[in-house]
C-alpha positions in Angstrom: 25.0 -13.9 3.1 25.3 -12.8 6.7 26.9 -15.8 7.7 29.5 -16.2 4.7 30.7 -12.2 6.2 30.5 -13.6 9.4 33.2 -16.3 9.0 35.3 -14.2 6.8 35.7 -12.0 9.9 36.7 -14.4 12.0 39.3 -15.7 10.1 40.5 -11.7 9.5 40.6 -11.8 12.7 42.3 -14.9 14.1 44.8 -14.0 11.5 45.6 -10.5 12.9 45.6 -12.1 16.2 48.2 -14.7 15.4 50.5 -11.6 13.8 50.0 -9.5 16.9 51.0 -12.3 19.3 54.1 -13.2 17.2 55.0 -9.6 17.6 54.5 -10.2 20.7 56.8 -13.4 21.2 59.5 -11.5 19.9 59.0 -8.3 22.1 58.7 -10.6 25.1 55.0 -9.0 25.9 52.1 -11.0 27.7 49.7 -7.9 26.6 49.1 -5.8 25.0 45.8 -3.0 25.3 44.2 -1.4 21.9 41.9 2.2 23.2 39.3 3.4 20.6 41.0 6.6 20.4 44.2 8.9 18.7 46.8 11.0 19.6 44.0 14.2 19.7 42.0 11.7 22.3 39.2 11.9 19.8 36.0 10.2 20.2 35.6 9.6 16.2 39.3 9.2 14.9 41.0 9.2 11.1 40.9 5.2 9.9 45.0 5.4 10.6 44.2 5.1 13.9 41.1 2.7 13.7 43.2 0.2 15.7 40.9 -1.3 18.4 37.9 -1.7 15.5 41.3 -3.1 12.8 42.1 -5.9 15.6 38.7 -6.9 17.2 36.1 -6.3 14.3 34.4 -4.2 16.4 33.4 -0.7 15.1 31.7 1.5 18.3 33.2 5.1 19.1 34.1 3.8 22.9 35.5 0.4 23.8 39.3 -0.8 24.6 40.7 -4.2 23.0 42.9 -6.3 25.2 44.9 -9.8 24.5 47.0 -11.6 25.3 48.9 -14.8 24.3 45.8 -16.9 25.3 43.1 -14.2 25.6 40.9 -11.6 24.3 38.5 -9.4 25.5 37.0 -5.7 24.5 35.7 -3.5 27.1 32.6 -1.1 25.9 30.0 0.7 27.5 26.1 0.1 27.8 25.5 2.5 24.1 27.2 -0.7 22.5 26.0 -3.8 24.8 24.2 -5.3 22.3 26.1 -4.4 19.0 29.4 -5.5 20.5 27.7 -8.8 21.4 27.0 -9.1 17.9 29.9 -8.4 16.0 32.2 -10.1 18.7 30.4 -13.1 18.2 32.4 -15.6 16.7 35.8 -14.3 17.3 38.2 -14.7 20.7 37.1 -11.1 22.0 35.0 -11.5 25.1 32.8 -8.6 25.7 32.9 -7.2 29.0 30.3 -4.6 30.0 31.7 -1.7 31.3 30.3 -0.3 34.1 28.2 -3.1 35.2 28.6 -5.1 38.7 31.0 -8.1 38.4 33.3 -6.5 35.0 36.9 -6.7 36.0 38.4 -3.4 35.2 41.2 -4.4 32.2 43.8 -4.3 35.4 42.1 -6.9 37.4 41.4 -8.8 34.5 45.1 -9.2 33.3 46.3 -9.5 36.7 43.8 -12.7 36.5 45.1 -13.7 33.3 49.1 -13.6 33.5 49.1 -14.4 37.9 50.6 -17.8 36.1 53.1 -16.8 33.8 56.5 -15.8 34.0 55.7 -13.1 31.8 54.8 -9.7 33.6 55.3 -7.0 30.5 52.6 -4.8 29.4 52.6 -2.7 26.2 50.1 0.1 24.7 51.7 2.7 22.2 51.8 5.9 24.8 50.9 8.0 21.7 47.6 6.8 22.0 46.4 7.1 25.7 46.4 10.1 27.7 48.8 11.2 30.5 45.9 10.4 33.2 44.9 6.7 31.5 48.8 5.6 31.6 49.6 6.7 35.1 46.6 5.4 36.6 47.1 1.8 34.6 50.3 1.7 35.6 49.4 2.3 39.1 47.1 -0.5 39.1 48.7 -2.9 37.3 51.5 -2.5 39.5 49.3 -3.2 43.1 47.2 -6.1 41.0 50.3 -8.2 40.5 53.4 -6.6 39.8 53.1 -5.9 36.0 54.7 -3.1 34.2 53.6 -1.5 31.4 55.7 -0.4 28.3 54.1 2.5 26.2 56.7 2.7 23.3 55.6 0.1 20.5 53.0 0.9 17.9 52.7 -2.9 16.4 50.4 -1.7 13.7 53.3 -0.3 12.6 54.5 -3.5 11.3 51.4 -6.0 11.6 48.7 -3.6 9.6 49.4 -3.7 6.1 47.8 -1.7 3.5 47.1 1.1 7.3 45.5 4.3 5.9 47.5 7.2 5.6 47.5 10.1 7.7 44.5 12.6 5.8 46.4 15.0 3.8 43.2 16.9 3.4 43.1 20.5 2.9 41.5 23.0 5.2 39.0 25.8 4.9 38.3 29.2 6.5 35.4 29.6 8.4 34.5 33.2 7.6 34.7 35.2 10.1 31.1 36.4 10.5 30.1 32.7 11.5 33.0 32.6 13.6 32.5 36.0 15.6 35.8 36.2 16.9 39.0 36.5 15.8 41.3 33.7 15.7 44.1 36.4 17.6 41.4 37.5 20.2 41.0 33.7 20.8 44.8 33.0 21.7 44.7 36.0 24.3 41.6 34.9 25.7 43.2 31.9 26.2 46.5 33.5 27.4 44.6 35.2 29.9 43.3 32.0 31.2 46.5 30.3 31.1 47.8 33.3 33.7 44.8 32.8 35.7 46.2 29.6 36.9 49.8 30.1 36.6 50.7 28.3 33.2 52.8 30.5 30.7 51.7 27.9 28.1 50.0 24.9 26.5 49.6 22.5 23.8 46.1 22.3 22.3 45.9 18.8 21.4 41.8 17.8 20.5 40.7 18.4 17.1 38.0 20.5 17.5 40.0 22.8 19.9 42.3 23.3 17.3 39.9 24.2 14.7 37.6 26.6 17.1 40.9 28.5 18.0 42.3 29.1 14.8 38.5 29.3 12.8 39.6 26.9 10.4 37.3 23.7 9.9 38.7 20.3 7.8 37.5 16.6 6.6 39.7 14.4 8.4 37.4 12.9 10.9 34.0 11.1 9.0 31.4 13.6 9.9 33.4 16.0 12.0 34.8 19.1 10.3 38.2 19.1 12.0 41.8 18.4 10.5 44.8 16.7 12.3 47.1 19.2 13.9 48.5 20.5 16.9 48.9 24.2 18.5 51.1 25.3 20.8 50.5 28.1 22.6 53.4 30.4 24.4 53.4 33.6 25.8 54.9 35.3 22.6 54.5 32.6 20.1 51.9 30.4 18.6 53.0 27.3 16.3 50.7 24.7 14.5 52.0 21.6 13.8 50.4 20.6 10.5 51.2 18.6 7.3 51.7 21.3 5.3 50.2 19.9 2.5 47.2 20.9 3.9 47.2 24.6 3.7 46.5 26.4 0.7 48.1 30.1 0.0 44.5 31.8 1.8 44.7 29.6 4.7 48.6 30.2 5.3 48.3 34.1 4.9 45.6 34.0 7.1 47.8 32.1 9.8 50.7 34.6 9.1 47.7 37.3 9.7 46.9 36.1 13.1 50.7 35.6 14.0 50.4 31.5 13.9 53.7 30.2 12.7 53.7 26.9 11.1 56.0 24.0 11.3 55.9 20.4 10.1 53.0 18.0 12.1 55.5 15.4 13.1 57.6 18.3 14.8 55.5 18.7 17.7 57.9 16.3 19.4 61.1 18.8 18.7 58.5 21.8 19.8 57.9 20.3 23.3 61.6 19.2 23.7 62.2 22.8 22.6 59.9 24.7 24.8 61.4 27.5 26.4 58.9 28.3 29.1 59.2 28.2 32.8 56.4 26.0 32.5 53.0 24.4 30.4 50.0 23.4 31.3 49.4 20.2 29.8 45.3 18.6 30.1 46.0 15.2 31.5 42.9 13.7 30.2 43.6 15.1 26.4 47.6 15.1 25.9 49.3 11.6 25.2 51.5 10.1 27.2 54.2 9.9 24.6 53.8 13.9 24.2 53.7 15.0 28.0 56.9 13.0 28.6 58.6 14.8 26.1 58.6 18.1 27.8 61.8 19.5 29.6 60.8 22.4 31.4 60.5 23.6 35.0 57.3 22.7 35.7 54.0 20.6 34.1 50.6 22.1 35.3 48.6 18.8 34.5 44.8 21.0 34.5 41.8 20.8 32.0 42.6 22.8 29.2 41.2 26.3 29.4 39.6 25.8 25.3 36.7 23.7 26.1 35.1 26.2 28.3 35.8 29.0 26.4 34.8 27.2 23.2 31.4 26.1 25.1 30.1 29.1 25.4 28.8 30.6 22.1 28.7 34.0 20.7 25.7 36.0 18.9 26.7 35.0 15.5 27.6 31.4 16.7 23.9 31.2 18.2 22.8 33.1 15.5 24.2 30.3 13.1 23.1 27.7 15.3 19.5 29.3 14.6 19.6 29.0 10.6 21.3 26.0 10.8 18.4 24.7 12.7 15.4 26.3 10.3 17.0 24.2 7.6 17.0 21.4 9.1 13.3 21.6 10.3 12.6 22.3 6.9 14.4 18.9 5.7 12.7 17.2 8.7 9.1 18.4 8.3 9.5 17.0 4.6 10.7 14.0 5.7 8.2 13.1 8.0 5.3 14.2 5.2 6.8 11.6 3.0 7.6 9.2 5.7 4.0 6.9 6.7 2.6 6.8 3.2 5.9 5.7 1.8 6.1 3.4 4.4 2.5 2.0 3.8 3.5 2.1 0.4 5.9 0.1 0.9 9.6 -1.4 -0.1 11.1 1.5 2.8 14.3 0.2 4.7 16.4 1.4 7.5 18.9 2.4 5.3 16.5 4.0 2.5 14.7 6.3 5.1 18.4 7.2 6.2 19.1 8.0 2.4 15.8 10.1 2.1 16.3 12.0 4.8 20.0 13.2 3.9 18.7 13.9 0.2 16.3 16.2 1.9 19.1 17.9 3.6 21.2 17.8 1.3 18.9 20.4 -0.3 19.4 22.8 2.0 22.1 26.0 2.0 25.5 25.2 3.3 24.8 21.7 3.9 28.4 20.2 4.3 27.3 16.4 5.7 25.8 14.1 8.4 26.7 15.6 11.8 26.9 11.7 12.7 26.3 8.3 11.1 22.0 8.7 11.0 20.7 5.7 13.3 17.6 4.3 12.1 16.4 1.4 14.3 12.8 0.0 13.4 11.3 -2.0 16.5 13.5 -4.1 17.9 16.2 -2.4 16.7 15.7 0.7 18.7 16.8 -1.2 21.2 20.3 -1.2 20.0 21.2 2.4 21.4 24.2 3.4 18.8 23.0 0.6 16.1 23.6 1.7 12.7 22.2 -0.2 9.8 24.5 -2.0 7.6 23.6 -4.4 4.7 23.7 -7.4 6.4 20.8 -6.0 9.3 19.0 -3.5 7.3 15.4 -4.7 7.2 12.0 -3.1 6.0 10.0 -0.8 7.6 6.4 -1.6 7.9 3.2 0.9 9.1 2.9 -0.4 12.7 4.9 0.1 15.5 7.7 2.5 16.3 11.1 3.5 14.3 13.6 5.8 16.3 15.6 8.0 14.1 18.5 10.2 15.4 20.3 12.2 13.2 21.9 15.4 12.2 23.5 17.8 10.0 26.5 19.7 9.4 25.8 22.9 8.1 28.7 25.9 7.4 26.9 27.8 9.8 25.9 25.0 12.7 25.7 21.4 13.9 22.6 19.6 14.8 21.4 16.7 16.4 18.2 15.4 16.4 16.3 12.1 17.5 12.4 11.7 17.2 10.4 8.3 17.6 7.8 7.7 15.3 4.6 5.4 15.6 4.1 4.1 12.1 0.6 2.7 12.5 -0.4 0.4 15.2 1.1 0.9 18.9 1.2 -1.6 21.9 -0.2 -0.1 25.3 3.6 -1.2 26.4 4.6 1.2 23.6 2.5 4.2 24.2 3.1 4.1 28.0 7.4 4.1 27.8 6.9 7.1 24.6 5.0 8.8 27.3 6.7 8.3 30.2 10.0 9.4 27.9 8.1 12.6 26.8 7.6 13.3 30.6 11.3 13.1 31.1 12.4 15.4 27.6 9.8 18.4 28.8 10.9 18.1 32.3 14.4 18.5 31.2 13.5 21.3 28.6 11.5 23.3 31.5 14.2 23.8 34.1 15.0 26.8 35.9 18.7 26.5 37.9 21.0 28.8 39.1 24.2 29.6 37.3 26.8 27.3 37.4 25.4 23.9 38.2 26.4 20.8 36.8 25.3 18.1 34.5 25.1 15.8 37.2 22.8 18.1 39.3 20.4 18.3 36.2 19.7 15.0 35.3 17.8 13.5 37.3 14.8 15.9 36.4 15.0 13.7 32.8 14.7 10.5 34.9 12.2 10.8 37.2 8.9 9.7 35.0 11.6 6.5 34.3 12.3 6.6 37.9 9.0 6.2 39.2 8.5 2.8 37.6 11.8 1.0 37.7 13.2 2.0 34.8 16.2 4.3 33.7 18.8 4.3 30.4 22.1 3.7 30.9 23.3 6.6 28.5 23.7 10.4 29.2 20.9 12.9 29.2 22.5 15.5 27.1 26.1 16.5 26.1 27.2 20.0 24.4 27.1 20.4 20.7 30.0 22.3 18.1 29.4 25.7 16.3 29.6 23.7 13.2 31.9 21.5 15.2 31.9 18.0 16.5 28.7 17.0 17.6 29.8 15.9 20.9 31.3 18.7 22.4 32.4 19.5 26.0 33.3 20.0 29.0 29.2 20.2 30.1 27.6 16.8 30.1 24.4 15.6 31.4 24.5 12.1 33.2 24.5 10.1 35.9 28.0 9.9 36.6 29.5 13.3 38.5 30.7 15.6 35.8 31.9 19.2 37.8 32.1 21.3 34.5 29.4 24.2 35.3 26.6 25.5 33.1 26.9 29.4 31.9 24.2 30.9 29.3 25.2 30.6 26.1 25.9 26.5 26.3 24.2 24.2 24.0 23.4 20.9 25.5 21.2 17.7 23.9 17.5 16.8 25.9 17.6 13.0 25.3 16.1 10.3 27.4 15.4 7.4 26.2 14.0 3.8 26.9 15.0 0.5 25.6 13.3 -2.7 25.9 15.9 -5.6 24.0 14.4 -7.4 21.8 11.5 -5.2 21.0 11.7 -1.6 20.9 13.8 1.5 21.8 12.9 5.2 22.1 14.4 8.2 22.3 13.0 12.1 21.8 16.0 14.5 21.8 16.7 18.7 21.3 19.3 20.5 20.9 18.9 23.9 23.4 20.6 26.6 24.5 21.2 27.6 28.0 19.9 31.3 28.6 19.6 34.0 31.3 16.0 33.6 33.4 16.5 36.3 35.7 18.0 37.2 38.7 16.8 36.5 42.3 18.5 37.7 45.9 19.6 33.7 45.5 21.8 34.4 42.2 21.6 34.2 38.4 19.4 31.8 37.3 19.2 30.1 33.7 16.6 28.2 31.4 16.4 26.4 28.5 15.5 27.6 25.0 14.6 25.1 22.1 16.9 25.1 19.0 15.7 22.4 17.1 12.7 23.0 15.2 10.4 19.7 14.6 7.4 18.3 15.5 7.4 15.6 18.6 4.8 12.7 17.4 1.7 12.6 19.2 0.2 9.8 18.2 1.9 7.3 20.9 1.2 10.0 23.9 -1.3 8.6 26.7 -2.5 12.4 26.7 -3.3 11.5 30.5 -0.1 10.8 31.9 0.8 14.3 31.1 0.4 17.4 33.8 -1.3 20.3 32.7 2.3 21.9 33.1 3.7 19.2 30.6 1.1 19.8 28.2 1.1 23.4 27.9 5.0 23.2 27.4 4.6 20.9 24.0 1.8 22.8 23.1 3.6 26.2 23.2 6.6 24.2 21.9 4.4 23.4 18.3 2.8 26.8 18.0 6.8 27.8 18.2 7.6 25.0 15.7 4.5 26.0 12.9 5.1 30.2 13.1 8.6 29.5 12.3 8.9 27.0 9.7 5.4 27.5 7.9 6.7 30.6 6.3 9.6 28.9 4.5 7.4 26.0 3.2 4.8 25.1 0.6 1.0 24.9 1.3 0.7 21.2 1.0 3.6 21.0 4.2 2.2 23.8 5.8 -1.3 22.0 6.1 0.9 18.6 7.2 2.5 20.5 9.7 -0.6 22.5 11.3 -2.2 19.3 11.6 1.1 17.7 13.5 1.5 20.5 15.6 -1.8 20.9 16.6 -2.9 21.6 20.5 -3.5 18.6 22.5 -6.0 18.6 25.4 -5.7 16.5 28.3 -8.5 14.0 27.7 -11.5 14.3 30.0 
């Protein structure tokens, strides 16, 4: 079966390759460059713009698609190594690892390519890549070897038939006592910032900006609760750019309420052509290309948006939401993990039926409005696969022995989570046991920080590493990135990783507590929190912050070598169950009550 899909892929694809490069021919192109994104630069986009995964095959949230009239390639990062290998397979795309010593940047590489053609033309549609991306591609491509680069053709236009519309979905009010603040209050607080750097406007471009600003929340994105739209912001006016098919009578009096004036979605050109500012502060890394050149006033201020930031940081009844939101969910998890080894040592359980069981069980809960992403259950080898997500062709049983990493999440009304424990479902290799604990080393170290106010991700993470560290070994992924407010689940500007990242922590943040370890071809792990930053105390050095568990679930202790762990370490999981049990055994029955006293029971360092 697997191999009958396979090669009806590859024909899909050869044929949308052939229609592209006769597009091509007759636009007199050697190039042209396909990014994962839309013209919100969203990391999870509506299916119309599903254009890199449309003419490659393959489906990760990050890569960029590149070919040419002899050549293909997709560029992705270490998260999709292995499944990119996989689903390339078989086609013209070449997979190039991002990142990784000896990958041409796509520059260098089409500069190789096309040095021996006549042809020196470039094309990407500039509604699709950001201000920032274009100018610096053009830049390079213009040292490498004299190409230019064309950013007014959207061949999809013409070569996708049957292209998903636009969502015409309709959008919601979120009440204002989840929200906390006004949508009106926002747009000063905004304003405010705008003045603080000289900007008398902007144009909110991300999704989930949008939606935070206005407290409105959609279904346009799979899993993230935003709608398509755009909001400019001027020092006396405010105008979303919206299909207005998408507002019902409560939502538009509500806009008219908060002194948003609407106008049609595809107007946001006109707006900006419009704008009567002396000038706009536009976020180079967020606002197409397309959109930033169509603006005609004095002056662009090309600065991060001032949303993110503000956004960021939550308010009581956002953290207050983010609490219930997280009860439920411990109470779907603790029930799932009950049912988990005797179903699987009862057998017929699959990657995709413990996926199903688990979202049943949330399901259940209040307010439940979806997965917060696509659930990744990888048994064994699997885990290895950092983003893999079972499909019928790879899902395959789960057995009582060895280790299944599940990462998941909800979307509840009143908050987001995210989620990943590792499970030992019976027997456990000393290889096994020794990365869980080494891992578990890096989560609590992570968990237990004290830092002043206002560092950075980057400063952070290495305290997540250094059990990894210590032996050779690291992950190529981020430690932890900010999550939404019943939001996207990926939220910034705060990130934890390797790579410098200058946004600044400030109490009230959320941020993920992930490490992980992956050995291809035979296991993965990965133990993650959600946690919010909060105040520690204040020294003659500064402000200083800590961490504070949100998430609510046990950690499985079955794979920990109790004597790699410090007495420090311990005592942290310890407390961290006792906190686990007196919250969630009051909302469950006695037969999960005793289930969970035994899983969150003290641990000794043996003797």
């Amino acid at each position: 079966m697997l191999s009958k899909l396979k090669t009806l892929d590859m024909k899909t694809i050869e044929q949308r390759l052939e229609a592209l490069r006769q597009l091509m021919h007759r636009e007199h192109l050697a190039a042209f460059i396909f990014p994962s994104t839309d013209p919100h630069s969203g990391e999870y986009v509506p299916e119309h713009w599903k254009g890199r995964q449309w003419i490659s095959g393959f489906n990760g949230s990050a890569g960029t698609a590149v070919v040419t009239l002899e050549d293909a390639a997709v560029w992705t990062d270490s998260r999709y190594f292995i499944a990119a290998e996989e689903q390339l397979h078989g086609t013209e795309f070449k997979l190039m690892k991002d990142g990784m010593p000896g990958t041409p940047s796509i520059a260098e590489w089409l500069a190789d390519k096309l040095k021996h053609t006549n042809n020196t033309e470039v094309a990407l549609d500039g509604m699709v890549n950001t201000l920032n991306e274009v100018n610096a591609l053009k830049e390079e491509l213009r040292k490498l070897g004299g190409l230019t680069l064309r950013t007014n053709l959207d061949p999809l236009k013409t070569i996708w038939t049957n292209r998903p519309e636009i969502p015409t979905n309709k959008v919601e009010l979120q009440p204002l006592e989840l929200a906390g603040e006004e949508t009106k209050h926002k747009i000063e607080r905004i304003r405010m910032a705008l003045r603080a750097v000289h900007a008398d406007g902007t144009l909110v471009s991300t999704l989930d900006d949008v939606a935070w600003t206005l407290n409105l929340r959609g279904s346009d994105v799979e899993c993230n609760p935003v709608f398509v739209a755009y909001l400019l912001i001027e020092q006396q006016r405010t105008i979303l750019y919206i299909n207005k098919e998408k507002l019902t009578n409560e939502v538009y009096n509500y806009l008219l309420s908060q002194q948003i004036d609407v106008e049609d979605y595809a107007d946001v050109t006109k707006g900006l052509a419009n704008y009567s500012e002396y000038n706009i502060l536009l976020d180079p890394n967020t606002t197409n290309y397309t959109l930033a050149k169509m603006v005609k006033c004095q002056e662009i201020v090309t600065k991060p948006s001032p949303v993110p930031a503000l956004k960021a940081v939550k308010n009581e009844a956002e953290i207050r939401g983010f609490r219930n939101a997280m009860l439920k969910d411990g109470i779907a998890m603790v029930k799932f993990l009950k049912w988990l080894k005797p179903a699987v040592e009862a057998g017929n359980e699959t990657e995709m039926s413990l996926d199903d069981k688990l979202t049943s069980l949330r399901a259940e809960q209040p307010l439940f409005k979806g997965k917060s992403f696509e659930t990744i259950v990888g048994y064994e080898a699997h885990g290895a696969i950092v983003h893999y997500e079972a499909t019928p062709e790879t899902n395959i049983p789960v057995k009582p022995h060895g280790l299944v990493l599940i990462d998941s999440g909800g979307q509840y009304q009143d908050g987001t989570t995210d989620i990943t424990r590792t499970i030992a479902l019976g027997d456990t290799t000393p290889e096994q046991r020794t990365a869980y604990t080494l891992v578990l080393k890096g989560f609590i170290n992570f968990a237990m920080l004290k830092f002043p106010d206002g560092a950075t991700g980057t400063q952070l993470d290495a305290t997540a590493r250094l059990p990894l560290w210590r032996e050779g070994m690291n992950y190529l992924h981020g430690t932890g990135h900010g999550v939404g407010a019943y939001l996207n689940v990926h939220e910034g500007p705060h990130q934890v990783r390797m790579q410098w990242r200058p946004a600044p922590f400030h109490a009230g943040m959320t941020v993920t507590d992930e490490p992980g370890l992956y050995i291809e071809d035979l296991f993965g792990i990965r133990i993650e929190n959600t946690l919010l930053t909060t105040p520690y105390r204040s020294t003659p050095f500064g402000e200083f912050l800590q961490f504070s568990s949100l998430t609510l679930c046990p950690i499985d202790t079955a794979p920990i070598e109790l004597s790699m762990l410090t007495l420090d370490e311990l005592s942290w999981l310890n407390n961290y169950h006792r906190t686990v049990y007196n919250t969630l055994a009051p909302h469950l029955d006695s037969e999960h009550t005793e289930w969970l006293k035994d899983a969150t029971k003290p641990l000794e360092v043996a003797k």
